[in-house]
DRENDO-1510 file (C-alpha; in Angstrom, 1 decimal, always signed):
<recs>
REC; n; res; u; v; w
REC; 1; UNK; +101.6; +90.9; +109.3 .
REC; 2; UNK; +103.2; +90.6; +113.0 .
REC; 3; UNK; +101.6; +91.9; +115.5 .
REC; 4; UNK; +103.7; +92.5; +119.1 .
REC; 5; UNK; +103.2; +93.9; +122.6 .
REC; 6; UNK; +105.6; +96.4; +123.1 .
REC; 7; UNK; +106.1; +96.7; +126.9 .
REC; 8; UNK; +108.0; +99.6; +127.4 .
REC; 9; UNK; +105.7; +102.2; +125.6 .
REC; 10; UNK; +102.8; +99.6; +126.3 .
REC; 11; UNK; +101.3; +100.3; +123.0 .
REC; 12; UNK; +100.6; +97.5; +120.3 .
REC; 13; UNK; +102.7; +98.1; +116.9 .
REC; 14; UNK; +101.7; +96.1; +113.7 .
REC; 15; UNK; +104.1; +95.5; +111.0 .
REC; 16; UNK; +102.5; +94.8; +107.6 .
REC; 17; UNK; +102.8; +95.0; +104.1 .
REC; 18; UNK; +100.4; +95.4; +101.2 .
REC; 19; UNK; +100.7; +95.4; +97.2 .
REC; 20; UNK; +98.3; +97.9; +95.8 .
REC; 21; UNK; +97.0; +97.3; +92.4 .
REC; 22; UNK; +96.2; +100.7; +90.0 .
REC; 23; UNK; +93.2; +100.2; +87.3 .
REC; 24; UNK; +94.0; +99.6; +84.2 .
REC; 25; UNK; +94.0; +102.8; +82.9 .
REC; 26; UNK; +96.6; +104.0; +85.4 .
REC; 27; UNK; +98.8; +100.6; +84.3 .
REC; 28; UNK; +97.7; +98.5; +86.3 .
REC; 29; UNK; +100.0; +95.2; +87.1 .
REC; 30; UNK; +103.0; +96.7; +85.7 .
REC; 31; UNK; +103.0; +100.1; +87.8 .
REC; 32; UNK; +101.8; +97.6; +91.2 .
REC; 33; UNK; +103.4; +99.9; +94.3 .
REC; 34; UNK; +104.6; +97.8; +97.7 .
REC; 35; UNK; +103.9; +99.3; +100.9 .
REC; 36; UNK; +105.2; +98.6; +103.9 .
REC; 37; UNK; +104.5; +99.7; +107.4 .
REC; 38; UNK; +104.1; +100.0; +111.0 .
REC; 39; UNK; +100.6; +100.9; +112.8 .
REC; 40; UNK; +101.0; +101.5; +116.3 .
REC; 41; UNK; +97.9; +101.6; +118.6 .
REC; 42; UNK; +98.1; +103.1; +121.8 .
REC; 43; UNK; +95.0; +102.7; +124.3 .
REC; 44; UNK; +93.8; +103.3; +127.7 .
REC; 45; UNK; +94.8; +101.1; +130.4 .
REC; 46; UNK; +91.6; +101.0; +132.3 .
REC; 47; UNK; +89.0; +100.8; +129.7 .
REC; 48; UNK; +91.1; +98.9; +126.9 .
REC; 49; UNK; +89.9; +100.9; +124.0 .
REC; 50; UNK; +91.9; +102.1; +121.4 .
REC; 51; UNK; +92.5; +106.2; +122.0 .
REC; 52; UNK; +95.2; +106.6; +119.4 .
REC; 53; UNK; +96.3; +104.9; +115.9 .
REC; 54; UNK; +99.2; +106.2; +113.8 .
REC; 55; UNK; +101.6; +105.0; +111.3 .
REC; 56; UNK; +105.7; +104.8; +111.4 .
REC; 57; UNK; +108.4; +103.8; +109.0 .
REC; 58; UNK; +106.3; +103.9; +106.0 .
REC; 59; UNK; +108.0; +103.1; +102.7 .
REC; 60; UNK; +106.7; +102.8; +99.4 .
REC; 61; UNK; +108.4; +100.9; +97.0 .
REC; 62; UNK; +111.7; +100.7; +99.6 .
REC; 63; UNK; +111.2; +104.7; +99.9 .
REC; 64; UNK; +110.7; +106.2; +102.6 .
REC; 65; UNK; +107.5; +108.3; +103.1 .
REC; 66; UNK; +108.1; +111.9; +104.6 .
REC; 67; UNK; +105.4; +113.6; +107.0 .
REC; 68; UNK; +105.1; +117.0; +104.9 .
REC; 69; UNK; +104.1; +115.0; +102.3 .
REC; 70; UNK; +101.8; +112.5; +103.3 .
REC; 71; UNK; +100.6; +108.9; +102.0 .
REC; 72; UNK; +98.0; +109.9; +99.6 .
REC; 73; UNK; +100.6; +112.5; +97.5 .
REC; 74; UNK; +103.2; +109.5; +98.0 .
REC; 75; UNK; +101.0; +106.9; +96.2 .
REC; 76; UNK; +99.9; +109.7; +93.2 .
REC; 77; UNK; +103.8; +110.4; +92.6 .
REC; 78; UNK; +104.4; +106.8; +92.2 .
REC; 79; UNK; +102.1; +105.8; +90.1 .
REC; 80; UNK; +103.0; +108.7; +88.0 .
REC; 81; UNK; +106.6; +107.6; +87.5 .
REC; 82; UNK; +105.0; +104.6; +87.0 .
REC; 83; UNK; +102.7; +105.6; +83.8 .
REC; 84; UNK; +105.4; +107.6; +82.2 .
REC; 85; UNK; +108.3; +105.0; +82.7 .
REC; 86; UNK; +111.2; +105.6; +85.0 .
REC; 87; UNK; +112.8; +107.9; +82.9 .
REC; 88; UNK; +110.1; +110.4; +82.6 .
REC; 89; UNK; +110.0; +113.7; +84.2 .
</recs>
């Protein structure tokens, strides 16, 4: 991950990446899905705690993840194509 202080809209803004792993039943290693992401944290300047967390440019295996659709239904839906091959629909 890399974490930076972004002055201008002085909120903090993780990049990071993660490989998730389905069970075996679901394919496991062979249907593996890379995720990658921004979390940006946005807090108040007096007391210092976090107020706000959210997450931008999320992709899931190099595709973009829209809003209406959400991270959860993104994940299912690839690890669908996944189980029933590429070609599948």
């Amino acid at each position: 991950f890399r974490l930076v202080y972004d002055c201008a809209r002085k909120s903090i803004r993780v990049s990071w990446n993660a490989i998730l792993v389905p069970r075996s039943i679901y394919g496991g290693i062979r249907n593996q899905l890379h995720v990658d992401g921004i979390s940006v944290y946005e807090f108040d300047r007096e007391s210092g705690l976090i107020n706000q967390h959210r997450v931008e440019h999320l992709l899931i295996n190099d595709a973009p993840v829209e809003a209406p659709q959400g991270i959860f239904r993104a994940i299912a839906g690839e690890a669908m194509v996944g189980l029933n091959g590429p070609d599948a629909e």
